[in-house]
N, C-alpha and C positions, 0 to 999 in steps of 0.2 A: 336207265335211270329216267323220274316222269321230272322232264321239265314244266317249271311252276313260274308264273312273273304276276307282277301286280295289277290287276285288273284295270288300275285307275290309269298309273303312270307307266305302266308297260315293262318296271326296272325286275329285272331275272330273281328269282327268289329260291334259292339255294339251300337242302335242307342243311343245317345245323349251323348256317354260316350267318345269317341274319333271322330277325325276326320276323315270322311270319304269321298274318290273321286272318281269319276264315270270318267272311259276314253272312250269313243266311237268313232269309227272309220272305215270309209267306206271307201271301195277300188273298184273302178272302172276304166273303159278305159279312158284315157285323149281324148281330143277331139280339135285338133290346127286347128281351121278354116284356111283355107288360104286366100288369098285377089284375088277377084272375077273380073273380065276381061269382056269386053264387049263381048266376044267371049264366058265364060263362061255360059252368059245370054241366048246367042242364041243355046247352045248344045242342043239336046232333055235327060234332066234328065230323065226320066223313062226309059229308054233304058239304060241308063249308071248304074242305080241301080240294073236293072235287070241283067247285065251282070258283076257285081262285087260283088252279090249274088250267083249270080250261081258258077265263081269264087272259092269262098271263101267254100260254100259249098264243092266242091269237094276237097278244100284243107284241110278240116280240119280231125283231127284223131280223133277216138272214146272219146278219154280224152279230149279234146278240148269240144264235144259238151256235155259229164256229167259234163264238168266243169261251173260253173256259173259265172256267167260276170262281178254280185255286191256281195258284201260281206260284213257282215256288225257283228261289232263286240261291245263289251261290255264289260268293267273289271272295277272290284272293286280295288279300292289300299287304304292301308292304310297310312296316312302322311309322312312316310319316303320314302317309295316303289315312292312314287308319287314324292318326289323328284327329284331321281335317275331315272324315268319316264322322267322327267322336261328335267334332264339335258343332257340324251342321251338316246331319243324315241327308236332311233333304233338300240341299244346295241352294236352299234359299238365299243367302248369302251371295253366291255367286249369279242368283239369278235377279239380284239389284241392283248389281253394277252396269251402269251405261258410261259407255264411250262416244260420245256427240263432238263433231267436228267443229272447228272454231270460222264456220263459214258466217 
């Protein structure tokens, strides 16, 4: 049997015994087309890719090109976790709270 537990809170996720959620979530380049000009139509694209490849080539650093482009991720949560998932993805919330000592 595949044992399954919740990614957040680590609590065992059992099938048929509780409720369980699958979060999945890809990150990739955004991609904002712009609005194309009759002058855009006449450019010679192949020239202009070649030369914003080459570009970018020499611009990037060693981490740039072991870094991958897509990423694509996977987590179990169990009913509550998926809540507090629900209600702030990106832990914003918890990343406001300061604990300052009464020195």
């Amino acid at each position: 049997m595949i044992q399954v537990s919740c990614d957040l809170c680590g609590k065992d996720l059992r099938p048929g015994e509780k409720q369980h959620y699958v979060v999945k979530i890809d990150v990739y380049p955004a991609h904002d087309p712009s609005q194309l000009t009759e002058a855009d139509l006449e450019d010679d694209h192949l020239q202009a890719v070649s030369e914003i490849l080459s570009d970018e080539e020499s611009d990037l650093t060693e981490l740039e090109l072991e870094e991958p482009v897509h990423a694509r991720h996977r987590f179990d949560l169990c009913a509550e976790c998926r809540k507090k998932f629900v209600r702030d993805p990106l832990s914003r919330e918890a990343n406001m709270h300061f604990d300052f000592s009464e020195n």
